[in-house]
N, C-alpha and C positions, 0 to 999 in steps of 0.2 A: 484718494488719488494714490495711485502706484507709479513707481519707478519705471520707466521705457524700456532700459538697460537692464535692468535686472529683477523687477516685477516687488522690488520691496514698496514696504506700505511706506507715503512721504511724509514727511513732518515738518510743520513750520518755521523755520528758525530767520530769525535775523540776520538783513545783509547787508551789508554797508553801501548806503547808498541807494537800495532796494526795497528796504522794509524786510515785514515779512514774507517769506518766500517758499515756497515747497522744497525740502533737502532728503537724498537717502543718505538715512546712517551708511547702510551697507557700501555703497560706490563714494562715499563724501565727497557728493556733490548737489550743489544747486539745480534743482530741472524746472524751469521757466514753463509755463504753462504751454500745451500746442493745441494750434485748432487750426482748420481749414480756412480760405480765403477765398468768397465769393465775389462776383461784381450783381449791381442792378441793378440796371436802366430803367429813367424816368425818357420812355422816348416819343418823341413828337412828330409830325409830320412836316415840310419843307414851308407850310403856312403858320406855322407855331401854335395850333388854334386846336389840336387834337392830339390827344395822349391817348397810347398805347397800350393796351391791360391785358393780362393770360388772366386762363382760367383751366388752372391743373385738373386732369381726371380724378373726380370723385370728391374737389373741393367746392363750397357753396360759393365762394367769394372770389371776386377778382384779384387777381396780386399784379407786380411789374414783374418784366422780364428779367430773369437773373440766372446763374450758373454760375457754377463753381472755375475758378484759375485750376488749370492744369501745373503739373511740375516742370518747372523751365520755360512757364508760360508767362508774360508780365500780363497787368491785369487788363493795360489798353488794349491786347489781341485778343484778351477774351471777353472784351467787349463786342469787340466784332465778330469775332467766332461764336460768339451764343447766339447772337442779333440772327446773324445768319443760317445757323443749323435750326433755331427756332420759330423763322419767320419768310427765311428764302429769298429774304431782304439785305440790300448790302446799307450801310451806316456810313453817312454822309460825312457827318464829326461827331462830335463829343468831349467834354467836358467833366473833369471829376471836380465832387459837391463834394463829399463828404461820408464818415463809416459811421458804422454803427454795431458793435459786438452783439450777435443774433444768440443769448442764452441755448433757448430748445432745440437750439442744433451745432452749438459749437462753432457758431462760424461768423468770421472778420466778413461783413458786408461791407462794400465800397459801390458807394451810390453816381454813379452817371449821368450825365445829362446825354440824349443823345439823339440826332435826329435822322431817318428814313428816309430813304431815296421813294420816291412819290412809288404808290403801286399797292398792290393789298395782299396781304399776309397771304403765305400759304402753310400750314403749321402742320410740326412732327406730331400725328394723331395719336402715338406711341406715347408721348406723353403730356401735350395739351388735350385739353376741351377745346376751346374756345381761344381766340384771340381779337381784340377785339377794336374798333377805333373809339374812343368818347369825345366828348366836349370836355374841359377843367372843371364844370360842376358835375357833370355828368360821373367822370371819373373819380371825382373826389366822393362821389356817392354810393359808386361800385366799389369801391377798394375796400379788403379787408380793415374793420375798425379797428382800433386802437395796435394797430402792427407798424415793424417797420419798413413796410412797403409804405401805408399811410405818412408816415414821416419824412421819408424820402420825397413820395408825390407833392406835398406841403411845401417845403423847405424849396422844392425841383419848380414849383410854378412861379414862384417871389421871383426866378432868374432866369424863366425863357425869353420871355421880352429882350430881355441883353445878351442871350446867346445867338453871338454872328460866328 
């Protein structure tokens, strides 16, 4: 890990209150780790009874709809702002469940509950494959295994039933 501010190499020290922490000698200061902030919809249709699944260009597996928070953007717009630029779809409500720090890419995932105004996808071919409707087994059998889309869809079904 390197410094942001001035590109020195960081080193661990102790902080009160914090543990240990990434520090530059050179600036003495503490730099808090940074990473990006996605949202990602577990979304349903207006019958509760059908989950919603992408399928990125050139990947095998089905994942949930997600996209990255803009800057100055909270995360409830870009729930609605991905839903939409991904699907052509306006997002009825929604519900946040729950994050989950995504390693392989740096980034603060926040998982949504969210449900679809009745009607069928029409998807940016720029960057989906496929979009798709399931059934809860169905879905749960498309979805990338042992990922945090799988997590999300899991934890996301125990609580449609009681999403009004």
């Amino acid at each position: 890990m390197f410094c942001t501010e001035c590109g020195e190499k960081l080193t661990l020290m102790f902080a009160s209150g914090e543990g240990l922490v990434p520090y530059c000698k050179s600036c003495g200061q503490f730099r808090f780790a940074q990473f990006a902030t996605a949202v990602s919809m577990v979304v349903t249709n207006r019958n509760k009874d059908r989950i919603l699944l992408a399928k990125h260009k050139g990947q095998d597996d089905y994942i949930l709809l997600a996209g990255y928070v803009k800057k100055g953007e909270t995360a409830e717009k870009a729930v609605t702002r991905e839903f939409k630029e991904e699907t052509k779809l306006d997002t009825v409500k929604y519900k946040y469940l729950s994050s989950r720090y995504h390693e392989p890419k740096n980034v603060l995932m926040l998982c949504y509950l969210s449900m679809a105004e009745d009607g069928e996808p029409v998807i940016d071919e720029k960057e989906l494959e496929s979009v798709k409707w399931f059934t809860f087994d169905e879905a749960l059998e498309a979805i990338k295994k042992d990922s945090t889309a799988e997590m999300f869809l899991k934890s996301a079904l125990a609580e449609i039933k009681n999403f009004k």
